[in-house]
DRENTORKOL-3810 file (N, C-alpha, C; in nm, 4 decimals):
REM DRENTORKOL-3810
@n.u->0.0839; n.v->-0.1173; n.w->0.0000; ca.u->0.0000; ca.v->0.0000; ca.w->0.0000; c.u->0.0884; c.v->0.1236; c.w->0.0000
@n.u->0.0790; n.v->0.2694; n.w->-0.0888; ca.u->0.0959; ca.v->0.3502; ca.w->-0.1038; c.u->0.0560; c.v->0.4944; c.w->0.0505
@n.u->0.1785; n.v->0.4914; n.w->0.1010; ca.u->0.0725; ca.v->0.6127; ca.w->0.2028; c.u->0.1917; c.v->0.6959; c.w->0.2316
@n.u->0.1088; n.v->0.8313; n.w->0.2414; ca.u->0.2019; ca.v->0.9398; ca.w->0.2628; c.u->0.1383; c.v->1.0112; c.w->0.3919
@n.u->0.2832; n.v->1.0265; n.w->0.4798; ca.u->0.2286; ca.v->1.1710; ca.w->0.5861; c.u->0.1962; c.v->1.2356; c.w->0.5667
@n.u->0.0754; n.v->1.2882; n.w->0.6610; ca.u->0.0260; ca.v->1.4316; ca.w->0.6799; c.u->0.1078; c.v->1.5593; c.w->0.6953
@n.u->0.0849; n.v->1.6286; n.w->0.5506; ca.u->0.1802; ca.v->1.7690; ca.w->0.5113; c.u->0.1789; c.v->1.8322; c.w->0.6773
@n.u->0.2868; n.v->1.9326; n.w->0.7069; ca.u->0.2968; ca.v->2.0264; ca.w->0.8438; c.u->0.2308; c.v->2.1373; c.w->0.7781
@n.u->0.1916; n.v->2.1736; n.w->0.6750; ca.u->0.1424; ca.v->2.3432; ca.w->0.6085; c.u->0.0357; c.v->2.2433; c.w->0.4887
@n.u->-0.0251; n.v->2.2201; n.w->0.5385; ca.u->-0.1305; ca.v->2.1907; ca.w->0.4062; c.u->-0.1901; c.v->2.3071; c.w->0.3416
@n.u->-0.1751; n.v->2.4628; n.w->0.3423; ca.u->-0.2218; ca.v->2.5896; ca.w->0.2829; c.u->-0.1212; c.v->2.5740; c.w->0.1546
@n.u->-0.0172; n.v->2.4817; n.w->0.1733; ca.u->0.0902; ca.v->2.4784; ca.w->0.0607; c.u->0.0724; c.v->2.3678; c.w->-0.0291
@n.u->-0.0253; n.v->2.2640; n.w->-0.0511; ca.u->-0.0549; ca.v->2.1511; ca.w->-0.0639; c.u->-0.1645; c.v->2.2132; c.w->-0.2353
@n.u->-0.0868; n.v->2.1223; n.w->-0.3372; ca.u->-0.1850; ca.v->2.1131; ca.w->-0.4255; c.u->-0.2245; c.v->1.9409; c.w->-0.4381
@n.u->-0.3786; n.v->1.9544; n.w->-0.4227; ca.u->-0.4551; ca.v->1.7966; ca.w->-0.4293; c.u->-0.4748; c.v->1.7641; c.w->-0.5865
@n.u->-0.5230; n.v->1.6860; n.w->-0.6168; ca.u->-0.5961; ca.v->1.6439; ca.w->-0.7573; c.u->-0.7138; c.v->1.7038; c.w->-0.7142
@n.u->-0.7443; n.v->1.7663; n.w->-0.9125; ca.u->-0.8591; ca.v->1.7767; ca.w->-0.9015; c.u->-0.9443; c.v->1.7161; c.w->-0.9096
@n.u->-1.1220; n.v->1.7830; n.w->-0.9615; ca.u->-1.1765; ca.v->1.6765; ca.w->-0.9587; c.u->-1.1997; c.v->1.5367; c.w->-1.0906
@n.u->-1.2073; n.v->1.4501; n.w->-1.0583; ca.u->-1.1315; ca.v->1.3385; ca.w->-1.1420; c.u->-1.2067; c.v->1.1885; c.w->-1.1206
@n.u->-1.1878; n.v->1.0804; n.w->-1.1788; ca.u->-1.2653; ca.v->0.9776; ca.w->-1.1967; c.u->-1.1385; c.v->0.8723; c.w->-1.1815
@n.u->-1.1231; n.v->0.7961; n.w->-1.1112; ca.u->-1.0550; ca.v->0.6772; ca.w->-1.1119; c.u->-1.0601; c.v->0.5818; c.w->-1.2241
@n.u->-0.9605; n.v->0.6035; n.w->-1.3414; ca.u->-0.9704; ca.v->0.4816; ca.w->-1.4336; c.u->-0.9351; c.v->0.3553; c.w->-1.3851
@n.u->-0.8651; n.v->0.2962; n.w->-1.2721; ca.u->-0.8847; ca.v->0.1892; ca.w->-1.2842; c.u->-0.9875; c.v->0.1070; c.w->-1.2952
@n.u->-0.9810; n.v->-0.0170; n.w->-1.1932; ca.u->-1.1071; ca.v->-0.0390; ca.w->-1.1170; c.u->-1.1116; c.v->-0.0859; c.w->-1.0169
@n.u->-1.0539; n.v->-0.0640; n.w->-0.9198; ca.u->-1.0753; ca.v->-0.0732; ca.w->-0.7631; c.u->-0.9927; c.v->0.0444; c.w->-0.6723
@n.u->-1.0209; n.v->0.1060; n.w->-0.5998; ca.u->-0.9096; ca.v->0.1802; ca.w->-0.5110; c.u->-0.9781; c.v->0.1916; c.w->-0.4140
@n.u->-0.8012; n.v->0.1348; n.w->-0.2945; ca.u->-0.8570; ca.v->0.0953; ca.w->-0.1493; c.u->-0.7913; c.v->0.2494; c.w->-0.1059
@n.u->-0.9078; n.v->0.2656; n.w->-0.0391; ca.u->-0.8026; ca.v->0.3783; ca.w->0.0666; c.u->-0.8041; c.v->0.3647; c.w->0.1820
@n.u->-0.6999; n.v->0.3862; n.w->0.3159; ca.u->-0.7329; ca.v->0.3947; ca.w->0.4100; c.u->-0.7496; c.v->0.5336; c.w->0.4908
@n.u->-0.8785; n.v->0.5504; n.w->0.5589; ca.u->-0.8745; ca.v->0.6884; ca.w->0.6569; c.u->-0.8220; c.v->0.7131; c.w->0.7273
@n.u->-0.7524; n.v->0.8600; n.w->0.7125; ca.u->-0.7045; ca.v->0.8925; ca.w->0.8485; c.u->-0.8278; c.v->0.9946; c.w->0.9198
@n.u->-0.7823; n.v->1.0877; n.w->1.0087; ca.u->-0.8495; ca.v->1.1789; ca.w->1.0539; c.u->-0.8497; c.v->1.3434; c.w->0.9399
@n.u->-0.7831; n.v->1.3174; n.w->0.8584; ca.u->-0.7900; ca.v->1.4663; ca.w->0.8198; c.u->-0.8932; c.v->1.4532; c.w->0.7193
@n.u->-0.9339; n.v->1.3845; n.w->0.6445; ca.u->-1.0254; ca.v->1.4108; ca.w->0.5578; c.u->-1.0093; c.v->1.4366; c.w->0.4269
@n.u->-1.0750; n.v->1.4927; n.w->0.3277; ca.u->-1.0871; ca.v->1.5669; ca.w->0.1892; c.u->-1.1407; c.v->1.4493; c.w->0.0734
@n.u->-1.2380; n.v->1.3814; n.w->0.1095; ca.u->-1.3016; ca.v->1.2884; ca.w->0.0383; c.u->-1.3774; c.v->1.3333; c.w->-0.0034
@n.u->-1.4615; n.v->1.3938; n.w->-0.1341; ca.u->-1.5561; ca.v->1.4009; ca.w->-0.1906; c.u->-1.5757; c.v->1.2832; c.w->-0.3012
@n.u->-1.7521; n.v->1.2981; n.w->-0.3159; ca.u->-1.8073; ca.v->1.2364; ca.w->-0.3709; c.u->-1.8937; c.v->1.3009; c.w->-0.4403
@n.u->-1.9264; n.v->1.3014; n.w->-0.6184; ca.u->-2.0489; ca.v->1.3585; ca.w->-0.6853; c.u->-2.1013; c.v->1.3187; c.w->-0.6890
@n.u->-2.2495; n.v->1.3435; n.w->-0.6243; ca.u->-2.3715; ca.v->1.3068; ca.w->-0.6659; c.u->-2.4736; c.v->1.3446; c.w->-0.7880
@n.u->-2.5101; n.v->1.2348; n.w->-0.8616; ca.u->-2.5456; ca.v->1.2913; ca.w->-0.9876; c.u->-2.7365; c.v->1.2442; c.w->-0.9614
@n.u->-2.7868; n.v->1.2823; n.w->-1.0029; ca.u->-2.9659; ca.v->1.2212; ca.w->-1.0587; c.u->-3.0092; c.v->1.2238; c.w->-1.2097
@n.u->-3.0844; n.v->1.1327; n.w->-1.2439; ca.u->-3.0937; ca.v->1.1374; ca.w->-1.3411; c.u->-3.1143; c.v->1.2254; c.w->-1.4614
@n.u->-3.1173; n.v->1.3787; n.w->-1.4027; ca.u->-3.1644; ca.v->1.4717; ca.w->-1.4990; c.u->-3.0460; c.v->1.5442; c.w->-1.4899
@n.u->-2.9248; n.v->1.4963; n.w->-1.4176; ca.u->-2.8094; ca.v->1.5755; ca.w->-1.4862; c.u->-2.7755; c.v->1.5501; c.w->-1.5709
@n.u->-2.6968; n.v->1.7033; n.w->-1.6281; ca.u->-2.5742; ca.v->1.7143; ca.w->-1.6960; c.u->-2.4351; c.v->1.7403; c.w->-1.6431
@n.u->-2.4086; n.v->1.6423; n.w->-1.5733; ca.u->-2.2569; ca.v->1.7145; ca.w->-1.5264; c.u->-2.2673; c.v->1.8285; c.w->-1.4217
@n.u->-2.4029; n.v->1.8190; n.w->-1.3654; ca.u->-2.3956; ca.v->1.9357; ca.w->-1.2901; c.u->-2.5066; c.v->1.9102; c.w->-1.1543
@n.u->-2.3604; n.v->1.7934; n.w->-1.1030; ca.u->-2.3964; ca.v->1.7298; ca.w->-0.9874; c.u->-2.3376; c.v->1.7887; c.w->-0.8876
@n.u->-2.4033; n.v->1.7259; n.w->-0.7242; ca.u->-2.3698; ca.v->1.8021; ca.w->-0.6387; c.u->-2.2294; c.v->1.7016; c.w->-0.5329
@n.u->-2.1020; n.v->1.8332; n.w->-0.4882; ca.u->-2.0557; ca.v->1.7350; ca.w->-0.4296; c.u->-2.0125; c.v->1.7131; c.w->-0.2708
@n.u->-1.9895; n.v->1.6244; n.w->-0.2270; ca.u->-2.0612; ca.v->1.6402; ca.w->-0.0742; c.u->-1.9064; c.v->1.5719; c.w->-0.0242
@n.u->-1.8906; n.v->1.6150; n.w->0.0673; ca.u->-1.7829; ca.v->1.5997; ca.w->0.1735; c.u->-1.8062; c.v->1.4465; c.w->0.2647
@n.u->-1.7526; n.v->1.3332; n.w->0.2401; ca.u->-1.7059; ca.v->1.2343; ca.w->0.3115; c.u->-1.6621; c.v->1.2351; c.w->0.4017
@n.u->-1.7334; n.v->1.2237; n.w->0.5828; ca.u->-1.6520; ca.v->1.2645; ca.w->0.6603; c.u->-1.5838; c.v->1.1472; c.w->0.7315
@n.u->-1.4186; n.v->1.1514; n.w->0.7303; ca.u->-1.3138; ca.v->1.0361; ca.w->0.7655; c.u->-1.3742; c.v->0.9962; c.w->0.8966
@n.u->-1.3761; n.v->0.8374; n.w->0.8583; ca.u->-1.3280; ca.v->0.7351; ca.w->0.9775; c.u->-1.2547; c.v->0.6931; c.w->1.0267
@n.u->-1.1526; n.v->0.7584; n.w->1.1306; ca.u->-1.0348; ca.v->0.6683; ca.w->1.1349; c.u->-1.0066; c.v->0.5677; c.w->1.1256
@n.u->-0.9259; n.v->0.4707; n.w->1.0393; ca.u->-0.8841; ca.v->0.3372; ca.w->1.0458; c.u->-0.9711; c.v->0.2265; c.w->0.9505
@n.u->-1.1105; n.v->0.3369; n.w->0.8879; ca.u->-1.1945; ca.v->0.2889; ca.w->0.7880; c.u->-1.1519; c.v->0.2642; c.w->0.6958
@n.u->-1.1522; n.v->0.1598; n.w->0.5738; ca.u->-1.1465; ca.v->0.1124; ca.w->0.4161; c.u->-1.2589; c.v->0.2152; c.w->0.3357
@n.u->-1.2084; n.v->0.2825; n.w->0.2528; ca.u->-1.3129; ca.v->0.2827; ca.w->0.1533; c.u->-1.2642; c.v->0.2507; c.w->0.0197
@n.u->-1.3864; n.v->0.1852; n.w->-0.0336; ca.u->-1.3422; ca.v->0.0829; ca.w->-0.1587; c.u->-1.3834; c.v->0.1861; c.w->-0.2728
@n.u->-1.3212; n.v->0.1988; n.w->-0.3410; ca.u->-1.3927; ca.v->0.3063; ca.w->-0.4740; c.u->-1.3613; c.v->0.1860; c.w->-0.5896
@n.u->-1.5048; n.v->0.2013; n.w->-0.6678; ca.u->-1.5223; ca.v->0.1404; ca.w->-0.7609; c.u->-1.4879; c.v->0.2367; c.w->-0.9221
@n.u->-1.3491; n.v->0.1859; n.w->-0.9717; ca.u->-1.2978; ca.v->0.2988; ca.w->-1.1115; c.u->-1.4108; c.v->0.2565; c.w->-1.2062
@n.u->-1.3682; n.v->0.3626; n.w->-1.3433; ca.u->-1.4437; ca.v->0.3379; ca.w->-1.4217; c.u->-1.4479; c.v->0.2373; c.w->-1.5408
@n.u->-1.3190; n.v->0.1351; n.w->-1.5025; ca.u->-1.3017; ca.v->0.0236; ca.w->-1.5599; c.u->-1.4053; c.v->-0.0883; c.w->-1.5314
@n.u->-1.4873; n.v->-0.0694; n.w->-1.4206; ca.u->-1.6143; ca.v->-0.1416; ca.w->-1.4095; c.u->-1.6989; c.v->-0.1065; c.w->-1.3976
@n.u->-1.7258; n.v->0.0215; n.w->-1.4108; ca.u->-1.8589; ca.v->0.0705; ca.w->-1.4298; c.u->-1.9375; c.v->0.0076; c.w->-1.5946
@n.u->-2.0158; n.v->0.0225; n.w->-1.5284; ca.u->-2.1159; ca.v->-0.0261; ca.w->-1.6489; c.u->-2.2247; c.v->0.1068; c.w->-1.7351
END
C-alpha cells in the first residue's frame, strides 16, 4: 500500500482535481484529516452534480469502484 504523511502546512498543498478513477478498484485507508468528496449525480443531470464531503473514519477502508467497471 501507497501512504504518505500528513503535510505540516497543508495551505501549501496542491490535491488532484476533480477526477474519476480509471482503474477499477481503489482501497483507501482513513485517516483523521479528511478531503473525500463524492459527486452526486440524478438522473436529470448534466454534469452538474452536487458534491458532498465524506466525513473520515479513522482506520476505515473505503473501496472506490474505477471506471473500468462501471457499467
Amino acid at each position: 500500500m501507497n501512504y504518505y504523511p500528513a503535510c505540516p502546512n497543508p495551505d501549501l498543498t496542491v490535491g488532484a482535481g476533480q477526477h474519476t478513477d480509471t482503474g477499477s478498484i481503489t482501497v483507501l485507508l482513513q485517516d483523521g484529516v479528511g478531503g473525500l468528496h463524492v459527486k452526486v449525480e440524478d438522473d436529470n443531470d448534466v454534469g452538474q452534480g452536487e458534491w458532498l464531503e465524506i466525513p473520515p473514519i479513522p482506520g476505515a477502508l473505503v473501496i472506490n469502484v474505477g471506471d473500468a467497471l462501471q457499467v
